[in-house]
C-alpha positions as CSV (number, residue, x, y, z in Angstrom):
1,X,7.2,-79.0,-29.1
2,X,10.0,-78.2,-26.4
3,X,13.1,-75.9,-28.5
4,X,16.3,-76.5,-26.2
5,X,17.5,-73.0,-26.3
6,X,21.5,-73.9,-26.8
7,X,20.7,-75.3,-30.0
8,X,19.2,-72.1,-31.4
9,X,21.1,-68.8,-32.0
10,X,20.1,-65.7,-29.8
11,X,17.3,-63.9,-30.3
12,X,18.4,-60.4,-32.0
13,X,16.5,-56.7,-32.6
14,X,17.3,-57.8,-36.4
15,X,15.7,-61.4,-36.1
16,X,12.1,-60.0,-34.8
17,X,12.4,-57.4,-37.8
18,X,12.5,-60.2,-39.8
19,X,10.0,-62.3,-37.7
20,X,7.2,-59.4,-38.2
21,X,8.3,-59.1,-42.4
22,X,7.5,-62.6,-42.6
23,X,4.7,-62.3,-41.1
24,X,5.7,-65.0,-37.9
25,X,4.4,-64.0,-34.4
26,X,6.5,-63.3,-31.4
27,X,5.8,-65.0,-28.4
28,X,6.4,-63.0,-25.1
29,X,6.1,-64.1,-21.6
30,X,7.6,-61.8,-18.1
31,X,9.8,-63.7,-15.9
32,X,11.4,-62.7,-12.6
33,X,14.1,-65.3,-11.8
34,X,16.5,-67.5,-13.3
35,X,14.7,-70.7,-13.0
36,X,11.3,-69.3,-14.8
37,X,13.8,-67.1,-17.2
38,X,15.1,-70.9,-17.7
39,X,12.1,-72.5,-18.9
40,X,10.9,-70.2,-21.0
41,X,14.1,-70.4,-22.9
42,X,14.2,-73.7,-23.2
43,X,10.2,-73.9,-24.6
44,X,9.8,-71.2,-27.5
45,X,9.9,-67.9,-25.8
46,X,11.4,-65.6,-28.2
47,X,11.2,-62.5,-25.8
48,X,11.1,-62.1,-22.1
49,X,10.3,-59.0,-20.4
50,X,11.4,-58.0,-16.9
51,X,8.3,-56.4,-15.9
52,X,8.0,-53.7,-12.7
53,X,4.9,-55.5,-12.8
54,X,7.2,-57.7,-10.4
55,X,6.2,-55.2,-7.6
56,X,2.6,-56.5,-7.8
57,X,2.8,-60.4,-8.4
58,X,6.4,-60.7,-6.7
59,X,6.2,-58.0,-4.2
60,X,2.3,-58.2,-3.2
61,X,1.9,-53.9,-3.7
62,X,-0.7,-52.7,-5.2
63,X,0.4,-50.8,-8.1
64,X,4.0,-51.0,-10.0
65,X,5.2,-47.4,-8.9
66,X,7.0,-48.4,-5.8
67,X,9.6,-50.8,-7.8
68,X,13.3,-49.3,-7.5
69,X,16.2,-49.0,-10.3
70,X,18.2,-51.7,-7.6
71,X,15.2,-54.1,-7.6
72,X,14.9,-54.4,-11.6
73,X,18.7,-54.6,-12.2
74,X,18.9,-57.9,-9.2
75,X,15.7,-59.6,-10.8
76,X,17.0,-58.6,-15.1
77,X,20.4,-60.0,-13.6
78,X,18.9,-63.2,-12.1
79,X,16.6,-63.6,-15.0
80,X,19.8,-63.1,-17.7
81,X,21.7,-66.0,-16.1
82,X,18.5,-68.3,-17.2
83,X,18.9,-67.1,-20.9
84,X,20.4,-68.6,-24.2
85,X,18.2,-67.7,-26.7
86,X,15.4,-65.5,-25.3
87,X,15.9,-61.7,-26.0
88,X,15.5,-59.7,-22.9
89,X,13.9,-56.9,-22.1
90,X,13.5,-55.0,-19.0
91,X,11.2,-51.9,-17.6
92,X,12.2,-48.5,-16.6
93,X,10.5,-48.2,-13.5
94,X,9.1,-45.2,-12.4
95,X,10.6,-42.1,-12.3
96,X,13.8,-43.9,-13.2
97,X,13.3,-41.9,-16.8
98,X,12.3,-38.2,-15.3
99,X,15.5,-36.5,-17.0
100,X,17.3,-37.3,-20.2
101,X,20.6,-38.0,-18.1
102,X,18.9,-40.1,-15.3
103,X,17.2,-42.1,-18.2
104,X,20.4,-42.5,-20.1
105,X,22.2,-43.8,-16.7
106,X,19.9,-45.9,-15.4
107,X,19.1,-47.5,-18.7
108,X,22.7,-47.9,-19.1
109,X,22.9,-50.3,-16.1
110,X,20.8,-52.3,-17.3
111,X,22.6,-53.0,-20.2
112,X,25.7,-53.0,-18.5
113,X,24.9,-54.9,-15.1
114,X,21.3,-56.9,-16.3
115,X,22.3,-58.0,-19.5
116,X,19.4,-56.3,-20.8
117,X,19.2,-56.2,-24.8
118,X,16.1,-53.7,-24.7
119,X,14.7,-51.2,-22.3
120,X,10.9,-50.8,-22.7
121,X,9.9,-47.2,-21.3
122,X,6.2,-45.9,-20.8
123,X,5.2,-42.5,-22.7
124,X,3.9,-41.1,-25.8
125,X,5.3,-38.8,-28.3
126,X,7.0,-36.9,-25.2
127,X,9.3,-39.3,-25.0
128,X,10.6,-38.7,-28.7
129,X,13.7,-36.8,-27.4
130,X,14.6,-39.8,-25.0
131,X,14.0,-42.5,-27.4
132,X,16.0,-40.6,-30.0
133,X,18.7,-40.0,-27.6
134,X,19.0,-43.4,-26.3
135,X,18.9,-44.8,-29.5
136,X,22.2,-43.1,-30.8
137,X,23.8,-44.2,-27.9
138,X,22.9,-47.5,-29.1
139,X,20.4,-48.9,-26.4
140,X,17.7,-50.2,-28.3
141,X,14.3,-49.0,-27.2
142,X,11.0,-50.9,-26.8
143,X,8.2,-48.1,-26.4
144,X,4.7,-48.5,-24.4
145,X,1.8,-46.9,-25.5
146,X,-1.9,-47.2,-24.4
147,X,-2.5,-48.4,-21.1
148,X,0.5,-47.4,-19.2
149,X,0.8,-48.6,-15.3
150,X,3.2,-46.1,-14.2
151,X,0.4,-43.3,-15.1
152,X,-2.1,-45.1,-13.3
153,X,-3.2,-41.8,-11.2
154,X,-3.3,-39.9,-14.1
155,X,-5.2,-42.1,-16.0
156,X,-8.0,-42.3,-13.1
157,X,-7.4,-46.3,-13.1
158,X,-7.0,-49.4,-15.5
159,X,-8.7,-48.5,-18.4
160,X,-9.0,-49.3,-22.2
161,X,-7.2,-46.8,-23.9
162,X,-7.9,-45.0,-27.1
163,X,-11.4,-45.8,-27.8
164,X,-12.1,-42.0,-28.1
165,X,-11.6,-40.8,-32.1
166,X,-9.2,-38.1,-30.9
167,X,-7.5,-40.2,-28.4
168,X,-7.0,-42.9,-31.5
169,X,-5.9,-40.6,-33.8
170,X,-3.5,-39.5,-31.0
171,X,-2.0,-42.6,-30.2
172,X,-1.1,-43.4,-33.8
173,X,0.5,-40.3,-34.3
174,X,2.5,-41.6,-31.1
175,X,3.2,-45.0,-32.5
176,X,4.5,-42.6,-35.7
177,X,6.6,-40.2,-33.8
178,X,8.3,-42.9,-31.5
179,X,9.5,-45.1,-34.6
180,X,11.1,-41.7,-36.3
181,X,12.9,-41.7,-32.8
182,X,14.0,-44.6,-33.2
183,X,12.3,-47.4,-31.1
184,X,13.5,-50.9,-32.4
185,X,9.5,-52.0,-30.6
186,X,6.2,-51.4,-29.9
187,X,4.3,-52.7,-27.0
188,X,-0.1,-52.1,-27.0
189,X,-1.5,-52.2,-23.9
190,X,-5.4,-52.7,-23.2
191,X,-6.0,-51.2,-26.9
192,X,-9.0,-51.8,-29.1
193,X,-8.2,-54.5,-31.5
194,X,-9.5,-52.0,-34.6
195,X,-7.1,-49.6,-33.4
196,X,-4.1,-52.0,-32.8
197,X,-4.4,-53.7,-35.8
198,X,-4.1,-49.9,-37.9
199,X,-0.7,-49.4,-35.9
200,X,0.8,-52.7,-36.4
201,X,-0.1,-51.8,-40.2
202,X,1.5,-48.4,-40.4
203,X,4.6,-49.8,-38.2
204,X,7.9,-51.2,-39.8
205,X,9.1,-52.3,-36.1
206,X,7.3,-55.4,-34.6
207,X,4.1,-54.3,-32.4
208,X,3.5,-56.7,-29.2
209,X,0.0,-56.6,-27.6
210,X,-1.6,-57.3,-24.2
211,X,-5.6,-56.4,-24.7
212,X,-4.7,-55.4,-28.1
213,X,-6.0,-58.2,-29.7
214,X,-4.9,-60.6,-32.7
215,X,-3.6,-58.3,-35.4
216,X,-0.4,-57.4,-33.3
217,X,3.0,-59.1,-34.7
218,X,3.3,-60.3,-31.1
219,X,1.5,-61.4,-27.8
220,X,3.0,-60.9,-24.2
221,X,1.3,-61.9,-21.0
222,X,2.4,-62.0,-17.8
223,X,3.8,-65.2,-16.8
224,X,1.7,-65.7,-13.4
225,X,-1.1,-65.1,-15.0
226,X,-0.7,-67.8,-17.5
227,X,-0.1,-69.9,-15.0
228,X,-2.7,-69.4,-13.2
229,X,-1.1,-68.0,-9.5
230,X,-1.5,-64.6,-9.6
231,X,-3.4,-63.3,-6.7
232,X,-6.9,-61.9,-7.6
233,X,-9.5,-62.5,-11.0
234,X,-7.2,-62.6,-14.0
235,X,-7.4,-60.1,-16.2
236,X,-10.0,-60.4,-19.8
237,X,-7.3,-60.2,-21.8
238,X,-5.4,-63.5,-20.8
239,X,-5.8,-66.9,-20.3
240,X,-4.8,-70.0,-17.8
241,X,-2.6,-72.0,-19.5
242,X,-2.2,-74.4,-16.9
243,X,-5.4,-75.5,-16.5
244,X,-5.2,-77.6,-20.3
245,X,-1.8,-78.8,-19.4
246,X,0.1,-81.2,-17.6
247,X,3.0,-78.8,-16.1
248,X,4.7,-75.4,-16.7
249,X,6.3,-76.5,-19.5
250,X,3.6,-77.5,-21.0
251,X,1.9,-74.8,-20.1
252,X,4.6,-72.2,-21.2
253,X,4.2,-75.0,-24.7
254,X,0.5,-74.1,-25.6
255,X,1.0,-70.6,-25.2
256,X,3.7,-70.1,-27.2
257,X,1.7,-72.5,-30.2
258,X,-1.4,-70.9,-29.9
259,X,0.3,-67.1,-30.4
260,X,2.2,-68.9,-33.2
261,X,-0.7,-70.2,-34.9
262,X,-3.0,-67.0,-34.4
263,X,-5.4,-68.9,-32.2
264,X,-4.2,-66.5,-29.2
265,X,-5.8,-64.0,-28.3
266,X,-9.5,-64.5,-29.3
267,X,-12.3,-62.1,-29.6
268,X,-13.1,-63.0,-26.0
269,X,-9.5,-61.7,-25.0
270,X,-9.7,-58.8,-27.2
271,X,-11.4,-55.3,-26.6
């Protein structure tokens, strides 16, 4: 059923706390402009993520590293203007978070000039000292573990992370380490479901997946995808929405029911 967004209060860090105690999923969808940002408000989405995914289903490039500080704060800005009730959150693109000071700047703009509410920022437990410091300065952090884009190289590709024992073990010591930062989130990507469901256990800060299977607190996808326009195969761990509905409401509708209800993702979805 369609929410109209001016009727309900704004999505806060304290409200998803409470979403995840209560056991009620979070639905998450990207969005790049103010028109999407719009119906996604007005249909149930409780988060939306500027993603520098933009650089590869806006831009047409072929990995998310090109995508500039300037770029993120004109699409988080665009996308702000379409929100009443949605929290938003918005990538540090890469390199943007090198330094402690050029992290704490540029994350600052995009509180200041993107309305952002959240920055999400790629890393493990190297990032403690970031987290910690943004977090004192009151910028609430959403951390990224397990398949991170911006690492791609280093990573030798698109992978599944963390099906290794040690590299497991590793990542929930990095899920441990980044909530005694700080981080206000947790975002799973491409993560075996066993795995994802034993951080979202050990976390007190809602845990959003992509690939992480159903156990999360929360499910993000990106929006293109759902929709069924994104240029090449669509990934295993998403789903077109648009192909069971009548429009992009509708669409943006069953997604956000079917995360609700736990029928999102499946074992087919799920790694």
């Amino acid at each position: 059923m369609s929410v109209h967004a001016s009727q309900q209060p704004r999505i806060t860090v304290r409200k998803l706390k409470e979403m995840k105690a209560q056991g009620e999923k979070i639905a998450c969808l990207t969005a790049y402009d103010v028109s999407f940002a719009q119906v996604l408000d007005n249909n149930g989405v409780d988060v939306v993520l500027v993603g520098d995914s933009l650089g590869m289903v806006v831009q047409g490039l072929e990995t998310t590293l090109p995508v500039t500080m300037d770029e993120m704060v004109y699409h988080g800005q665009a996308v702000s203007r379409g929100l009443k009730h949605a929290f938003l959150i918005l990538d540090m693109p890469f390199m943007s978070d090198a330094t402690i000071e050029q992290a704490v700047a540029n994350a600052g703009r995009f509180m200041k000039q993107a309305g952002a509410n959240m920055v999400k920022l790629e890393g493990g437990a190297d990032q403690k000292e970031l987290v910690s410091t943004l977090t004192r300065l009151g910028i609430p952090v959403c951390a990224h573990i397990g398949l991170q884009p911006q690492r791609v190289h280093k990573l030798g590709g698109y992978r599944v992370q963390g099906r290794e024992p040690d590299m497991a073990e590793s990542m929930l010591e990095d899920a441990r380490v980044l909530e005694q930062a700080g981080a206000d989130m947790l975002l799973l990507e491409c993560v075996p479901a066993e795995l994802a469901a034993k951080i979202t256990r050990q976390s007190t800060i809602p845990v959003i997946g992509i690939g992480a299977g159903s156990a999360c607190d929360g499910q993000i996808l990106v929006l293109y995808d759902v929709l069924g326009i994104s240029a090449g195969k669509i990934p295993r761990f998403s789903r077109n929405y648009m192909k069971p509905s009548a429009d992009i409401a509708g669409a943006v509708q069953l997604y956000v029911d079917e995360v609700r209800r736990g029928l999102f993702p499946g074992t087919e979805h799920s790694f």
